[in-house]
N, C-alpha and C positions, 0 to 999 in steps of 0.2 A: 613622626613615624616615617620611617623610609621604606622607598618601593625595592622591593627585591628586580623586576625587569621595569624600566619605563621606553614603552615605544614612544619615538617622538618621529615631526615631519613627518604625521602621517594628515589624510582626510579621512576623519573618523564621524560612520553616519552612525547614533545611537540607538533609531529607532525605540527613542525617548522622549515625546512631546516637550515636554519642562524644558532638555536640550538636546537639540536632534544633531547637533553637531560639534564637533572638538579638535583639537590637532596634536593631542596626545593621550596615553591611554597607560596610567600607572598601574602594576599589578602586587599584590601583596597576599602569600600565600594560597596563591591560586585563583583570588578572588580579585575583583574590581574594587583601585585603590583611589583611585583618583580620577579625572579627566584633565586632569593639568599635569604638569611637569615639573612632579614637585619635588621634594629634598631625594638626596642621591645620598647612598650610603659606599664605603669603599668596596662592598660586596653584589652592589648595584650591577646589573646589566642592561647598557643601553642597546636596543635596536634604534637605528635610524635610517625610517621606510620611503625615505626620497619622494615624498609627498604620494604613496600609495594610499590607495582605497582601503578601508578597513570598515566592517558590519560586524553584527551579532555573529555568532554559530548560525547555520541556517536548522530548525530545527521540520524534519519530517514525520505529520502524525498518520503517517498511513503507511508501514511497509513492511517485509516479510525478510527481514534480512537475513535470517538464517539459511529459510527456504534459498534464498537468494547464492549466497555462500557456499549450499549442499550442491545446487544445481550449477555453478562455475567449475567445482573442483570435481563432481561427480558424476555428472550427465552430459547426455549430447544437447548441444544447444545449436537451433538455427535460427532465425531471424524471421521476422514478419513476415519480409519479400520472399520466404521458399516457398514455391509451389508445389502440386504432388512429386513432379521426378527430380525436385531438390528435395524435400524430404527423403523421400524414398533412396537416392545416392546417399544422404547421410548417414541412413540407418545401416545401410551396406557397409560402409565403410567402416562405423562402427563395431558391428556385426564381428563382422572380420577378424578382430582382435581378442576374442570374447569364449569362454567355453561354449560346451555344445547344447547349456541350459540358461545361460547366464543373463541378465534381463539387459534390454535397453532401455533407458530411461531419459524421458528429457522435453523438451518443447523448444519455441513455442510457437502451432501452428494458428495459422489466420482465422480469424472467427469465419473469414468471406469463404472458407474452405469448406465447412462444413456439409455443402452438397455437393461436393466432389467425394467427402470422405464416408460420407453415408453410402456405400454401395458394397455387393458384398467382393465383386472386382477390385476393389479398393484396399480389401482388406487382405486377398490372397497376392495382392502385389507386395502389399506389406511383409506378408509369411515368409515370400521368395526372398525380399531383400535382407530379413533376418534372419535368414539359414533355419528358419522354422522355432525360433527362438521365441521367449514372451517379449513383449515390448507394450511399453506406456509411453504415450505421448501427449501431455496438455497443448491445451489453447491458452490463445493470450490473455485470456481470462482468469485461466489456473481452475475452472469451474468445469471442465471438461475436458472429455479424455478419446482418443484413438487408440485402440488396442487390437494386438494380432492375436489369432486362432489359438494359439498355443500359451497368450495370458487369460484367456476368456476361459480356457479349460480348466486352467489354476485356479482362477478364480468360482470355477464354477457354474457361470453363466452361460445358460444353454437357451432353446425356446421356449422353455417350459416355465423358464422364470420370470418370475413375473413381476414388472416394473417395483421397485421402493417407491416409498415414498417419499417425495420429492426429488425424482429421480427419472429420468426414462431411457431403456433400454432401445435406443434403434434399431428398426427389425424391417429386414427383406418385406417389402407389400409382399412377395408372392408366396415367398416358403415362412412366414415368421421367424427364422434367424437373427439373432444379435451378426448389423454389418459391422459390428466395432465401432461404433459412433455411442459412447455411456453419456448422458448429460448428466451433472449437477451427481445426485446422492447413486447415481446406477453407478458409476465409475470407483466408489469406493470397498466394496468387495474386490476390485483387481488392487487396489491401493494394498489391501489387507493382506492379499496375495502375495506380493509384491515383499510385504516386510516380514513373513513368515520364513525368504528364504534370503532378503538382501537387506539387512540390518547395519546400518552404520554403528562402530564404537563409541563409545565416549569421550575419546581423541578424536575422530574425526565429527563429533558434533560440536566440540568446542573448535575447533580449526573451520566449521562451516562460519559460524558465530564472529571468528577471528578475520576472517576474509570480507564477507560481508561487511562490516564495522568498517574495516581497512578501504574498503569501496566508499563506503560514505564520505571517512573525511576524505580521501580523494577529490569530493563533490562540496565537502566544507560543512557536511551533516555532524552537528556534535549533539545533539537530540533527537529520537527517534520512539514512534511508539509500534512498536509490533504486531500487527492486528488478528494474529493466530497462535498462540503456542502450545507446544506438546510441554511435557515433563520433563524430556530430553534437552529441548532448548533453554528452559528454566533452569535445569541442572548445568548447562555448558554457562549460561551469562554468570551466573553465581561462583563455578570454576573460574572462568576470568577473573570477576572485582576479585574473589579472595586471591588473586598472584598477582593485583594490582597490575592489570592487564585492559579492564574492559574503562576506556578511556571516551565513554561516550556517557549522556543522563538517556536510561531505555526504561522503557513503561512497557511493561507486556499485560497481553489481551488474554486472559483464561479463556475459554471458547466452554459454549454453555449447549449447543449443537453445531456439528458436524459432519457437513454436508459432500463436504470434498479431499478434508484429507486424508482420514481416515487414524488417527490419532489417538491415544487411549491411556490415562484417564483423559474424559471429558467430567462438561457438568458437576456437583456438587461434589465426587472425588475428586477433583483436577483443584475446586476452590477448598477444599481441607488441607491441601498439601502446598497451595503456592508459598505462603507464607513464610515456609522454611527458605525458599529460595530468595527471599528480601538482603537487600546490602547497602552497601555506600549509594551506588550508580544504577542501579536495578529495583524497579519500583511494579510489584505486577500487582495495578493499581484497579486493573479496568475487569467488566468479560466483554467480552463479544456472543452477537449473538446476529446469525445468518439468517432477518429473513425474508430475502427473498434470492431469486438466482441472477442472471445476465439478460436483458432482452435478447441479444441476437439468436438465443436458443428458445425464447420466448417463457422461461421462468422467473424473469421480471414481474411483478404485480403490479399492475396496472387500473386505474379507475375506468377507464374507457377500452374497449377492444384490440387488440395486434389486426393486422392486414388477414385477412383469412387466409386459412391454407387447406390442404389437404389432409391432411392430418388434427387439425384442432379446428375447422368451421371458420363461421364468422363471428363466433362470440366468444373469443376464448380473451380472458383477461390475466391467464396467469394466476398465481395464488401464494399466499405465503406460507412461511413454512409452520407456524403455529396460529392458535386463534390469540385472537384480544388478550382473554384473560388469563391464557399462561404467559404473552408476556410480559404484561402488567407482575405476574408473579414471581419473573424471576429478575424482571427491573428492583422489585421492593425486597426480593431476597438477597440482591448486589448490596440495595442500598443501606439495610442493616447490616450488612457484615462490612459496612465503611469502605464499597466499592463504587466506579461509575463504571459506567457500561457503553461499547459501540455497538450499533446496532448499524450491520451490512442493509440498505436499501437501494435498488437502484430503480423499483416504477413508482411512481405516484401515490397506488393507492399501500405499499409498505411504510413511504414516508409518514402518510399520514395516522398510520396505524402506530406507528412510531410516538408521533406527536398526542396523539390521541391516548398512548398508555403512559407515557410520561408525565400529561397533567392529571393523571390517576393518583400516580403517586408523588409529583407535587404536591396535592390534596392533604396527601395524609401525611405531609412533613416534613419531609426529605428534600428539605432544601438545599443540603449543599453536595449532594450527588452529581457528577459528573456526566451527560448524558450528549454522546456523537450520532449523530448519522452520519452513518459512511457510504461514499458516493454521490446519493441523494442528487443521479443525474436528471431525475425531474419531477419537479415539485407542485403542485396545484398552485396557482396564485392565491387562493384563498389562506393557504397555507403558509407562507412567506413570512407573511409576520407574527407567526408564532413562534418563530426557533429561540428571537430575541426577548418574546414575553416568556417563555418556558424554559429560557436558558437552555436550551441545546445549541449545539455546536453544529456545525457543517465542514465537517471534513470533507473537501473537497479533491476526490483523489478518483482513480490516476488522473492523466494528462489527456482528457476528455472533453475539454471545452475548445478541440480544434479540427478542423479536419482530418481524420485520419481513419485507419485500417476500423478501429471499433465503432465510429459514429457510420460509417460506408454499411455493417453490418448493420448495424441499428434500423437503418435505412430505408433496408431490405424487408422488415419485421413491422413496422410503426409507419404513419399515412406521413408525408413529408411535412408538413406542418408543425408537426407532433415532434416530427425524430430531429427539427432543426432546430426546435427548441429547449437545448440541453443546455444545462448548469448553468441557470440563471445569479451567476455570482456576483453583478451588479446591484440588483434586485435584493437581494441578502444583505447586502452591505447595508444599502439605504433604508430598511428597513429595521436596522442594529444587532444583525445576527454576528454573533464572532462566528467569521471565516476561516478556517486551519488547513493550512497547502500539506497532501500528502500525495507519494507518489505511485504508490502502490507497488514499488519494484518485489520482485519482476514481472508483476504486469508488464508495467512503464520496462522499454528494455534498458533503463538508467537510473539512476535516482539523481539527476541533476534536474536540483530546482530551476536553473535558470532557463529549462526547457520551458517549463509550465510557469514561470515569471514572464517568459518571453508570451505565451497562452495567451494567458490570462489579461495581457495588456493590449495586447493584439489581435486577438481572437484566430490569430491565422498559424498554419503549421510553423514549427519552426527549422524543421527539413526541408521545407521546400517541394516536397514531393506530392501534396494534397493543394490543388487552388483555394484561393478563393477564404473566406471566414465563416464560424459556426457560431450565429447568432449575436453581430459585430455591438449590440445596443449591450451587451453584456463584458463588455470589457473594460476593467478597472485601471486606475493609477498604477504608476509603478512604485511610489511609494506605497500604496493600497496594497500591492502585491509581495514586497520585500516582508511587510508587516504578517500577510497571510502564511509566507515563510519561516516566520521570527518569532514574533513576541506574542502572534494572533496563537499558533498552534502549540507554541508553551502552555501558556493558559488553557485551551483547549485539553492539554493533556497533565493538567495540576502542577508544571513547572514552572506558572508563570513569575514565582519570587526566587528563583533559582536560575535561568537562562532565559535567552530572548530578546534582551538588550543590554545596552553597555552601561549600567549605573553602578556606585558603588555599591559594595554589599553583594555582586552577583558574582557566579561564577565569573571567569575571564576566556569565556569562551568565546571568538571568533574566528574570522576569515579576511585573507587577504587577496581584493583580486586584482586583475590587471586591469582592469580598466575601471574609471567611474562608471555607474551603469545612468546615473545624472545627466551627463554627457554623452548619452548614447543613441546610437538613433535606435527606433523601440524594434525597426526591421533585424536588427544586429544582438539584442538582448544575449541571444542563445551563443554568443559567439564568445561571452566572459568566463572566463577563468577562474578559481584559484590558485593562485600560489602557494599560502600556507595557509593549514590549519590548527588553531590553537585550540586544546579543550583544559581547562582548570589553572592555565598559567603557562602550557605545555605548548611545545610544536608539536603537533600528532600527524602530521602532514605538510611536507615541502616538496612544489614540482621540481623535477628534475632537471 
């Protein structure tokens, strides 16, 4: 049989135990033909990669690419580093361009912000720089919101309303007013607001879809699992395969509640109707299910207490968004209708609630269900070595195991002992939990794995902007880390006989970078490239 492309002269890692390494890579029909360099047809195309680095596809089980996509081509976007009067000149600027009702939307500000942005001074600066305009603004979280006087109207939210559940409205100590500070579920009434009068088409949600994707393989992402979808974005991924367009394997996350985005269908109409949207490269395999919120706003759950405040005492531990046994319910409702499930956790005692409903329904049979914790920045030790007896996953996402803007908030919230001991991903490993690298963009303001490669080995920022390491006894191989990348978060997301490594019989998805990363000193990880990316036989990406 002959290879329709054979690369050759290259260094090819397979992250394939049996053989983790090669110096060529035959493709046939899309698929992985060979690892040798075999018969040539007259139709044959040779590459010859002058002894380049060659990997997997890197695949990411944790991102919002859509959201991702909608907020480049559609929103105002600043950066970590803005403070209130860069905010604030941004919105201005924005503003400026805008009718005399027309919303601004966008992010993402610092978590460390938030007590600057709770006042109601804070919020009439806001007004002024939007010509009196509505305006939404998440945190880096995506789990919280900054809104001006005139979306809070929209919305509705006045003093008299009274927190949601799972949600809290910040409010004036002196007058009770909303200062525009919504956390977690308060925030999505202005969401609602928001799409009653600024609705994207169905061109522009396939184009948000289309951008997003086009970012990843940028970064050499040729697998991706989605971790929120609306109907809208089910409808744009399924517009793509059918024009044989969507050139990635994507696993989308039904969302089973709804804490932040405000989205509709949810819950068991959103899972009657995914199905239609299934194709070649679109797999909406999973639900998600949120529950809990972010420490640094303090709706994290936790087994042991946050730092007191004024507001919540000294016993406050957070709480989740449902009991035990609903969702034990809607784990064993995924698992009959032939789903797995991510479950968002980022305190301890949601992890555990997590673990604790999953061997519920291990119990009763459902063994080959699928079941992630997402985040899962801190875990009981006790707990540790259950994910590998219970077969859950640790999606390990965003880029959390280093110092930076969200561990600095964390910080602030949790006694330092506690906050420095986040994402025990050493601890996982050696206990035989499959690890899956997700990046959570736009949290992460990238989806380049080689940030959180670079993490995960080193435990220290790979900006340069944060000293120092967060919790250095937790830092893994850099093989350990390519795998968490690759072939760990395929499996993790049911692809693992489809992408993730280079054997025959797989897709022919990978990446080319500039540098060995083998050869690399681990301070410089973050500094490698791709070149190209290939997904099913294909270039889908060549730098410039």
């Amino acid at each position: 049989m002959t290879a329709d492309i054979v690369l050759t002269n290259a260094t090819v890692y397979t992250v394939d135990g049996h053989r983790p390494w090669a110096s060529s890579l035959a493709i046939k029909d899309g698929k992985v033909l060979s690892l040798e360099d075999i018969e040539r047809g007259p139709s044959t195309e040779v590459v010859d990669l002058d002894g380049a680095f060659v990997m997997p596809g890197l695949v990411d089980v944790h991102n919002h690419h859509a959201l991702a996509g909608r907020a480049a081509l559609f929103e105002l976007n600043f950066g970590l580093d803005a403070g209130l009067d860069d905010i604030l000149a941004a919105v201005r600027s924005r503003a400026a361009g805008l009718g005399p009702d027309e919303w601004v939307v966008g992010g993402a500000w610092a978590s460390t912000l938030v007590g600057t942005l709770s006042r109601t001074s804070a919020r009439h600066a806001l007004d002024e720089a939007a010509g009196g305009r509505p305006v939404m603004l998440s945190d880096d979280s995506r789990h919280n919101r900054w809104v001006s006087s005139r979306a809070l109207e929209l919305a509705g939210v006045t003093a008299a309303t009274p927190d949601p559940a799972g949600g809290e409205i910040v409010r004036d100590p002196a007058t009770g007013e909303p200062v525009g500070v919504l956390l977690e579920a308060a925030g999505v009434a202005v969401e609602r607001a928001l799409s009653e009068t600024r609705t994207l088409t169905a061109e522009q949600h396939v184009a948000a879809s289309r951008h997003g994707i086009g970012t990843l393989h940028s970064y050499g992402v040729t697998a991706f699992q989605d971790a929120g979808v609306s109907a809208d974005i089910l409808r744009a991924l399924k517009s793509l395969d059918d024009a044989g367009e969507l050139h990635a394997w994507v696993v989308s996350s039904l969302l089973i509640n709804d804490p932040i985005f405000g989205f509709d269908p949810i819950g068991a109409p959103l899972l009657e109707v995914a199905g239609q949207y299934r194709s070649e490269h679109h797999r909406p395999d999973f639900v998600k299910i949120f529950l809990d919120g972010v420490p640094p706003t303090r709706t994290a759950a936790f087994l042991e207490p946050y730092l007191p405040d004024a507001a919540h005492g000294a016993c406050h531990h957070g709480a989740t968004t449902m009991p035990g046994d609903e969702l034990v319910g809607w784990l064993r409702t995924a698992a009959a209708a032939g789903l797995s499930a991510k479950v968002h956790c980022t305190g301890d005692a949601s992890v555990r609630a997590t673990l604790d409903a999953v061997e519920k329904v291990r119990a009763e049979g459902f063994a080959d269900a699928r079941f992630q914790v997402a985040h899962g920045q801190f875990v009981h030790p006790d707990d540790l070595p259950r994910f590998a007896a219970l077969g859950v996953a640790a999606d390990i996402s965003p880029f959390l195991w280093v110092p930076g803007v969200i561990p600095a908030a964390i910080a602030e919230v949790l006694p330092g002992e506690r906050a420095g001991r986040m994402q025990p991903n050493r601890s996982l490993l050696d206990e035989g939990a499959l690890v899956a690298g997700g990046s959570d963009w736009p949290v992460s303001e990238s989806p380049n794995a080689w940030e959180g490669i670079h993490g995960l080995v080193t435990r220290q920022d790979p900006t340069g902007m944060f000293p120092g390491a967060l919790w250095p006894e937790q830092a893994i191989t850099l093989a350990e880390a390519i795998e968490v990348f690759t072939l760990a978060a395929a499996r993790a997301m049911g692809l693992g006989d489809v992408t993730g490594s280079l054997v025959p019989g797989k897709s022919a998805d990978f990446v080319v970078l500039d540098r060995d990363p083998f050869k690399t000193d681990p301070s410089a990880l973050v500094k490698t490239k791709v070149t190209q990316t290939w997904f099913a036989g294909h270039r889908v990406y060549h730098e410039a």
